[in-house]
PALUM-55650 format. One record per atom (N, C-alpha, C, CB): z, y, x; atom name. Coordinates in steps of 0.02 Angstrom, whole numbers, plus 50000, padded with zeros to 5 digits. Last residue first. Glycine has a CB too. Layout:
REM PALUM-55650
{{Z,Y,X},CA}
...
***
This chain:
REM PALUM-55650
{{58194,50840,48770},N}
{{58106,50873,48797},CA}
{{58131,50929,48829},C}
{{58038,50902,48729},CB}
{{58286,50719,48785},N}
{{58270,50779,48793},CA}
{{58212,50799,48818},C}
{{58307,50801,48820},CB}
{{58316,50606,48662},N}
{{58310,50605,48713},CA}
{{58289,50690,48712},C}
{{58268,50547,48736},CB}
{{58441,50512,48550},N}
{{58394,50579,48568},CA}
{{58395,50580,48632},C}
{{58415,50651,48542},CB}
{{58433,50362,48494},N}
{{58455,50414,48549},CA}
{{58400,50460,48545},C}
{{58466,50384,48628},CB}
{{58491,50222,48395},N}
{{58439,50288,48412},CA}
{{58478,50341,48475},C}
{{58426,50342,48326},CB}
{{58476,50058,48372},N}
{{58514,50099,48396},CA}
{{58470,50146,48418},C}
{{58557,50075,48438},CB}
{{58391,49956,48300},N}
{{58396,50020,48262},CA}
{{58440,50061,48306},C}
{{58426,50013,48188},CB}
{{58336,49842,48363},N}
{{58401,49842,48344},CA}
{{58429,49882,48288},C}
{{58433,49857,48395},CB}
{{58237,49888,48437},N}
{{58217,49844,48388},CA}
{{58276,49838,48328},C}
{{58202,49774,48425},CB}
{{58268,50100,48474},N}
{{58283,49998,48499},CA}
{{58263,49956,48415},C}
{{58416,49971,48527},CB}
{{58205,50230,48496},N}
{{58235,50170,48451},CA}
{{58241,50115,48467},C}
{{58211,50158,48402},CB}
{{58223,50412,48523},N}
{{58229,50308,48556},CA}
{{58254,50289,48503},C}
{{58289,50272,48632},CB}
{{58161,50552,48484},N}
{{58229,50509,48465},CA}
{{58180,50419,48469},C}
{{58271,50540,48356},CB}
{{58150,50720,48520},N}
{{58118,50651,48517},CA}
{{58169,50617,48502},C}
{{58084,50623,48578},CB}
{{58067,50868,48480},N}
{{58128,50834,48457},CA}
{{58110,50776,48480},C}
{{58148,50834,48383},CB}
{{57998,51047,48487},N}
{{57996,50957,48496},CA}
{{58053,50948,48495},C}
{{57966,50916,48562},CB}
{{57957,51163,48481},N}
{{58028,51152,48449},CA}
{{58004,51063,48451},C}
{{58048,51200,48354},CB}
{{57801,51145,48541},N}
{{57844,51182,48524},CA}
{{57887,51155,48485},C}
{{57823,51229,48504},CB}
{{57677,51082,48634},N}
{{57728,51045,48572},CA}
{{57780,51112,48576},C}
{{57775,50948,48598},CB}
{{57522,51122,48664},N}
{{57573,51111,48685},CA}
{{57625,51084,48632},C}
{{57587,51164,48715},CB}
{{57332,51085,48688},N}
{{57396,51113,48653},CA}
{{57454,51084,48683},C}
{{57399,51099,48577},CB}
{{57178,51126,48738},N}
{{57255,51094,48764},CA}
{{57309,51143,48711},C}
{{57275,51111,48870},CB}
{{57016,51080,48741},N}
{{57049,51122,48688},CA}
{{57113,51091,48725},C}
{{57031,51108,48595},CB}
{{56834,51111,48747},N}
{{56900,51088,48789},CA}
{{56942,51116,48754},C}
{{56909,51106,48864},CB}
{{56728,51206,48726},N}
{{56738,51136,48671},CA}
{{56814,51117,48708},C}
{{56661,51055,48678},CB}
{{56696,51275,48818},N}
{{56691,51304,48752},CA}
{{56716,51249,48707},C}
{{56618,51327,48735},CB}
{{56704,51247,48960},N}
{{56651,51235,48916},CA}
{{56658,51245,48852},C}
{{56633,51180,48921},CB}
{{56831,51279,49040},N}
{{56779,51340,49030},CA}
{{56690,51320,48991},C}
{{56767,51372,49120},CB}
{{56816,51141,49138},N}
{{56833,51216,49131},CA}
{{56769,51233,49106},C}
{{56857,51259,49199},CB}
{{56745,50990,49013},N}
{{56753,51020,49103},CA}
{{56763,51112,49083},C}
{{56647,50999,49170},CB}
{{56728,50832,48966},N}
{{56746,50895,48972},CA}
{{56726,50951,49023},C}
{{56800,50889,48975},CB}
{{56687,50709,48980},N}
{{56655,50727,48930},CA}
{{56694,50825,48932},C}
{{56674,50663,48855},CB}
{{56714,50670,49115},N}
{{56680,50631,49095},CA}
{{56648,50660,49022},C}
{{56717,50572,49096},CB}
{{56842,50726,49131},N}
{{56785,50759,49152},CA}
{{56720,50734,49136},C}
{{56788,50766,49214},CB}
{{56935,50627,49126},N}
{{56929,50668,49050},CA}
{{56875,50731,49072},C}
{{57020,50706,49017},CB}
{{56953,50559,49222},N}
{{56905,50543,49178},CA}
{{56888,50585,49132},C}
{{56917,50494,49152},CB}
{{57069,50621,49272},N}
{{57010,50653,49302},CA}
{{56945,50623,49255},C}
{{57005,50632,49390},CB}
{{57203,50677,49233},N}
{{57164,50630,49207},CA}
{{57087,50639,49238},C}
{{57169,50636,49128},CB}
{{57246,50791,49303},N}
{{57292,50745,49287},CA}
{{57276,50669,49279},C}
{{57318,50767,49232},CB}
{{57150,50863,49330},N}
{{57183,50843,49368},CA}
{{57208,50765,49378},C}
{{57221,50882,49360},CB}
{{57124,50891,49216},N}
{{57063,50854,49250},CA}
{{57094,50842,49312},C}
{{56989,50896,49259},CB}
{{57231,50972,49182},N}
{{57213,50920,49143},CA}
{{57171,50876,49193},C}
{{57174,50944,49077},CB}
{{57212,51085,49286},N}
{{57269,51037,49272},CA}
{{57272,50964,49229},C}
{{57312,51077,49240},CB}
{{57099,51169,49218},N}
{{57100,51126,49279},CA}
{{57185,51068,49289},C}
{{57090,51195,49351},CB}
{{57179,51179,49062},N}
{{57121,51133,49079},CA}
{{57110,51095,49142},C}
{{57067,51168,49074},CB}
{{57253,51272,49142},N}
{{57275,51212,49120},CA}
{{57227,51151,49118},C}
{{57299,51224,49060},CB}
{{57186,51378,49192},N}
{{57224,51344,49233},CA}
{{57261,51258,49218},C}
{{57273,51396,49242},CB}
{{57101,51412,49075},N}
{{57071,51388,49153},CA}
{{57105,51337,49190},C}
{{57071,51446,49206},CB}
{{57177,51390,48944},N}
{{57150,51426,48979},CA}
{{57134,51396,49027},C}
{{57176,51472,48990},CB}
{{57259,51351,48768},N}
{{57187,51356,48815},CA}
{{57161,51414,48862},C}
{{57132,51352,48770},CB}
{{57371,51319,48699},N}
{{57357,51348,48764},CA}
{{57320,51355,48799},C}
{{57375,51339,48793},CB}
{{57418,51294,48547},N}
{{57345,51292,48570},CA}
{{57380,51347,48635},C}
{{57268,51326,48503},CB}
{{57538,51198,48478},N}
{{57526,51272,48479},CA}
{{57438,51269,48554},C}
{{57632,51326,48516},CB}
{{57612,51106,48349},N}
{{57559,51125,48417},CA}
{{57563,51202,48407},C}
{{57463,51092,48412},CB}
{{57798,51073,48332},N}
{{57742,51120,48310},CA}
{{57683,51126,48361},C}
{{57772,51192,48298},CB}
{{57880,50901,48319},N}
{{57842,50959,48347},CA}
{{57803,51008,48308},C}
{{57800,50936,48389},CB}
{{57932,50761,48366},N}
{{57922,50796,48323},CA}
{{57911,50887,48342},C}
{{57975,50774,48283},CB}
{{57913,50581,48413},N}
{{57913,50644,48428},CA}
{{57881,50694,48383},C}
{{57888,50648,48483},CB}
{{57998,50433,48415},N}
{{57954,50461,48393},CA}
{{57972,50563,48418},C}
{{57953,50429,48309},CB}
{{57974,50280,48532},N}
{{57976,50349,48520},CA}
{{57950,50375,48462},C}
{{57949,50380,48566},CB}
{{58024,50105,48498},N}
{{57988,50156,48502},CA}
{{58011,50230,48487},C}
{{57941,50141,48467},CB}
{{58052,49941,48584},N}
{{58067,50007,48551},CA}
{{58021,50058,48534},C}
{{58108,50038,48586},CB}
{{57970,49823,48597},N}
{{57958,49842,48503},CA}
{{58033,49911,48541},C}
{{57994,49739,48403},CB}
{{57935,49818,48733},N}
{{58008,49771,48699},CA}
{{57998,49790,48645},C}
{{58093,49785,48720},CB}
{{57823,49881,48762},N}
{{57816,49818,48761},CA}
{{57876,49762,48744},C}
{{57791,49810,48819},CB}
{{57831,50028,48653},N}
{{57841,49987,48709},CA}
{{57844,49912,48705},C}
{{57896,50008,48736},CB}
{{57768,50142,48547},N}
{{57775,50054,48549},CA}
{{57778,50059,48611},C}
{{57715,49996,48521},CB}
{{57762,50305,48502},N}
{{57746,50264,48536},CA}
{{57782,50224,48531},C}
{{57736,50276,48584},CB}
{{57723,50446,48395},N}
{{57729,50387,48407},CA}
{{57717,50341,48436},C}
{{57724,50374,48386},CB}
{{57714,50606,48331},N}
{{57678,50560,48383},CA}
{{57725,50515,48387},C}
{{57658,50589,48454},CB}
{{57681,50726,48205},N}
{{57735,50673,48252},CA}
{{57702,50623,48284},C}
{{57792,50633,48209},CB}
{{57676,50903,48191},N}
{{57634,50840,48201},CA}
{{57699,50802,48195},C}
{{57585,50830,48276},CB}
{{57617,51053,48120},N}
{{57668,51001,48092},CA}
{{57656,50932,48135},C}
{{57655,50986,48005},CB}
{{57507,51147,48093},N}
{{57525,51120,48186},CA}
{{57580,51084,48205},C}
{{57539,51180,48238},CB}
{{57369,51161,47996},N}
{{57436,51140,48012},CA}
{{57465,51115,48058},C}
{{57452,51113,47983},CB}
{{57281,51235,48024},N}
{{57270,51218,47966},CA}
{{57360,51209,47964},C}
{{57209,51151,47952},CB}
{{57248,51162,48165},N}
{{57255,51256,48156},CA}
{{57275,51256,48080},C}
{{57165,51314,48171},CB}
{{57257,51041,48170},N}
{{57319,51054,48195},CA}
{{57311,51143,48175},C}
{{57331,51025,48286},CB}
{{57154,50998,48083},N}
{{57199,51010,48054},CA}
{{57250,51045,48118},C}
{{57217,50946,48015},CB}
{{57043,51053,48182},N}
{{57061,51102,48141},CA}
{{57126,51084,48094},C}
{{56999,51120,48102},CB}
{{57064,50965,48272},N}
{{57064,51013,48310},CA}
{{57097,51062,48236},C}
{{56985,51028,48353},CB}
{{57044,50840,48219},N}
{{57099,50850,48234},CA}
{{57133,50915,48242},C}
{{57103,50822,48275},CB}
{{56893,50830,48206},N}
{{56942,50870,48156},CA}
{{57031,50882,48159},C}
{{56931,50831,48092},CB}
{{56812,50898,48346},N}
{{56830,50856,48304},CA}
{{56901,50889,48245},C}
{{56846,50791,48353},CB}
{{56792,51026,48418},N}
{{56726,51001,48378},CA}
{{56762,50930,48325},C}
{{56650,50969,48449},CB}
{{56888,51047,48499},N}
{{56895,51120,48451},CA}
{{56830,51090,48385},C}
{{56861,51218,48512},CB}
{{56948,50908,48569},N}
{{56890,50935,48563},CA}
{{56880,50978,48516},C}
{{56851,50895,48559},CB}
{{57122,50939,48653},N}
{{57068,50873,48604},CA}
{{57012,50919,48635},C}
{{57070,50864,48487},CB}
{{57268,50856,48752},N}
{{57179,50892,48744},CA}
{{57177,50867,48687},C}
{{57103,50867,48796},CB}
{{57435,50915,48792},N}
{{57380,50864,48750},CA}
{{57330,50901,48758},C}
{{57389,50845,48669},CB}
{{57606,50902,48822},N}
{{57520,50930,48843},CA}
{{57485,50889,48813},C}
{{57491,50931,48923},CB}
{{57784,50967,48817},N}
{{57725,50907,48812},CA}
{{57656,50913,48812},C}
{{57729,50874,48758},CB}
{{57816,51070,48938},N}
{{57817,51058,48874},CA}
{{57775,51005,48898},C}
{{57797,51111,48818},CB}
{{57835,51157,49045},N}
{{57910,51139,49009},CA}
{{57878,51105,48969},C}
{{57965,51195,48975},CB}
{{57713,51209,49094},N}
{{57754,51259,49076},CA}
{{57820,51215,49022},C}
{{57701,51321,49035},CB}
{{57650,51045,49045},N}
{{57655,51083,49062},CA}
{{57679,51157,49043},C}
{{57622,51070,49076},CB}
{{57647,50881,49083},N}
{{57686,50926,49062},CA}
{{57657,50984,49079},C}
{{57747,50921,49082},CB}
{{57533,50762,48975},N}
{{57551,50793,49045},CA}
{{57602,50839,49017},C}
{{57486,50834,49093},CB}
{{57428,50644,48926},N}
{{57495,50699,48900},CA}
{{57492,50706,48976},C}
{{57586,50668,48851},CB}
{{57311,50552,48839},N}
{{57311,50583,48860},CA}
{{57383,50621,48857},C}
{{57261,50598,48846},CB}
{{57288,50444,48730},N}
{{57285,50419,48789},CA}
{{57325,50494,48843},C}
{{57194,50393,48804},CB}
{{57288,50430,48539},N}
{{57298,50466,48613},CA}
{{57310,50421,48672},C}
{{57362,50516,48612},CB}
{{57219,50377,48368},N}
{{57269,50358,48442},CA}
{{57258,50408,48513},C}
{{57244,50270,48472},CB}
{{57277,50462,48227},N}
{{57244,50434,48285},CA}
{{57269,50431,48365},C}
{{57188,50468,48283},CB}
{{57319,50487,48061},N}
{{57342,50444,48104},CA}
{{57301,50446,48168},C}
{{57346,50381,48074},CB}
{{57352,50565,47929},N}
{{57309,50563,47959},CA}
{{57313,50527,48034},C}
{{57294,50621,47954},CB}
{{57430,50601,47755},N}
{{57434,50608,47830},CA}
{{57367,50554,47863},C}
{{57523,50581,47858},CB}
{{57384,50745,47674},N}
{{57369,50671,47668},CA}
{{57400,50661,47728},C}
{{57291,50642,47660},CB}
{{57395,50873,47616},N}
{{57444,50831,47623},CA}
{{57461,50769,47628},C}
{{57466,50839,47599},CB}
{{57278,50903,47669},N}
{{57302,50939,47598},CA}
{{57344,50887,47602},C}
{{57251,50951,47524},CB}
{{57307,50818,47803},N}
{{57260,50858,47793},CA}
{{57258,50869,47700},C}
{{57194,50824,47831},CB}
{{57408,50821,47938},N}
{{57400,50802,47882},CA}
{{57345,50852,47865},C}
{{57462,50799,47843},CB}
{{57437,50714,48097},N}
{{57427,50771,48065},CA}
{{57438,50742,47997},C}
{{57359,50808,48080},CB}
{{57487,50600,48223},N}
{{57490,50606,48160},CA}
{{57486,50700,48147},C}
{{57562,50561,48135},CB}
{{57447,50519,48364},N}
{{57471,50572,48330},CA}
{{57470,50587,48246},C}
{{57438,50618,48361},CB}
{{57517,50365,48464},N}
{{57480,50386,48384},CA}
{{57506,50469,48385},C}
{{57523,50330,48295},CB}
{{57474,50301,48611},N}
{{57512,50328,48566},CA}
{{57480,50365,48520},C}
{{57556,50359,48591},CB}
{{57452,50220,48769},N}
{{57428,50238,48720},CA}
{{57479,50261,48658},C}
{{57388,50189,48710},CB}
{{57540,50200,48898},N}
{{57476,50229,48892},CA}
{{57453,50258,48805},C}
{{57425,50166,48922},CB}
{{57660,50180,48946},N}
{{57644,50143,48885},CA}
{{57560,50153,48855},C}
{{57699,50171,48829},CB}
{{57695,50263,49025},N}
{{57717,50193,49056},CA}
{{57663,50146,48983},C}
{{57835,50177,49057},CB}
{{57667,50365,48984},N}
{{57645,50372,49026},CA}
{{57630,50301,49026},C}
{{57676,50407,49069},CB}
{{57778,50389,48886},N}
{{57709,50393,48847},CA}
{{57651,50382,48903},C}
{{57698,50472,48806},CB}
{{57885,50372,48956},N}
{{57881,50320,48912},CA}
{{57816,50310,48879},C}
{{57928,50328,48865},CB}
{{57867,50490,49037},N}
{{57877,50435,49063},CA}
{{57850,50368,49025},C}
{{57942,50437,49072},CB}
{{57912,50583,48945},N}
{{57847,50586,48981},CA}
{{57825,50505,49008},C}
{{57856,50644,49048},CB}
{{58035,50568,48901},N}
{{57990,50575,48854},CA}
{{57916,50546,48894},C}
{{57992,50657,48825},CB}
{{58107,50553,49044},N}
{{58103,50518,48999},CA}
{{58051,50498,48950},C}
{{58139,50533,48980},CB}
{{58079,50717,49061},N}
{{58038,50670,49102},CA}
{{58060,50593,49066},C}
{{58060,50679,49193},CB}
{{58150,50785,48967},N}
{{58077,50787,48968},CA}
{{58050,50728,49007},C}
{{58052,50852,48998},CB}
***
């Protein structure tokens, strides 16, 4: 896990991918933390991300490091929205108070269930890493 975390930390930005009637759907993230063991994400229950992940909670996320390796990560969301996390989020990221905040009805944290990640070097040599 801390690998995974690390790389999406060190690298700031990274792609999630949904699908929507089986289109896929691409946007960029800033935001992860761990929590209860797992990978962490916000959105907004008001943008559409929100409803493909309820629609379908199939994702893979993707990150570029500044040598061209990259992560990819494979997963089911699963929606954990409560107090404690949220406050954890604003923790984590305190800007993200800037348009959020506990317990406003729009704040949304999901988690990654049955995640998988796998390193790639420019090279093509792969490694699984552990969530």
């Amino acid at each position: 896990m801390s690998e995974v975390l690390k790389f999406l930390q060190k690298n700031k930005i990274f792609y999630l991918a949904t699908t929507v009637n089986n289109v896929p759907h691409v946007r960029p993230l800033g935001f992860i933390m761990e929590y209860n063991g797992k990978l962490t994400f916000c959105t907004s229950n008001k943008k559409a991300m929100y409803k493909q992940l309820i629609a379908n909670p199939e994702v893979e996320i993707c990150c570029v490091d500044a040598d061209y390796n990259f992560l990819r990560i494979k997963g089911k969301a699963e929606f954990c929205t409560n107090s404690t996390v949220q406050q954890k989020a604003l923790q984590v990221m305190p800007s993200l108070g800037n348009i959020y905040s506990v317990g406003d009805g729009v704040f949304e944290i999901f988690s990654l269930n049955e995640a998988t990640a796998i390193l790639q070097t420019m090279s093509g040599e792969k490694r699984r890493l552990e969530i």
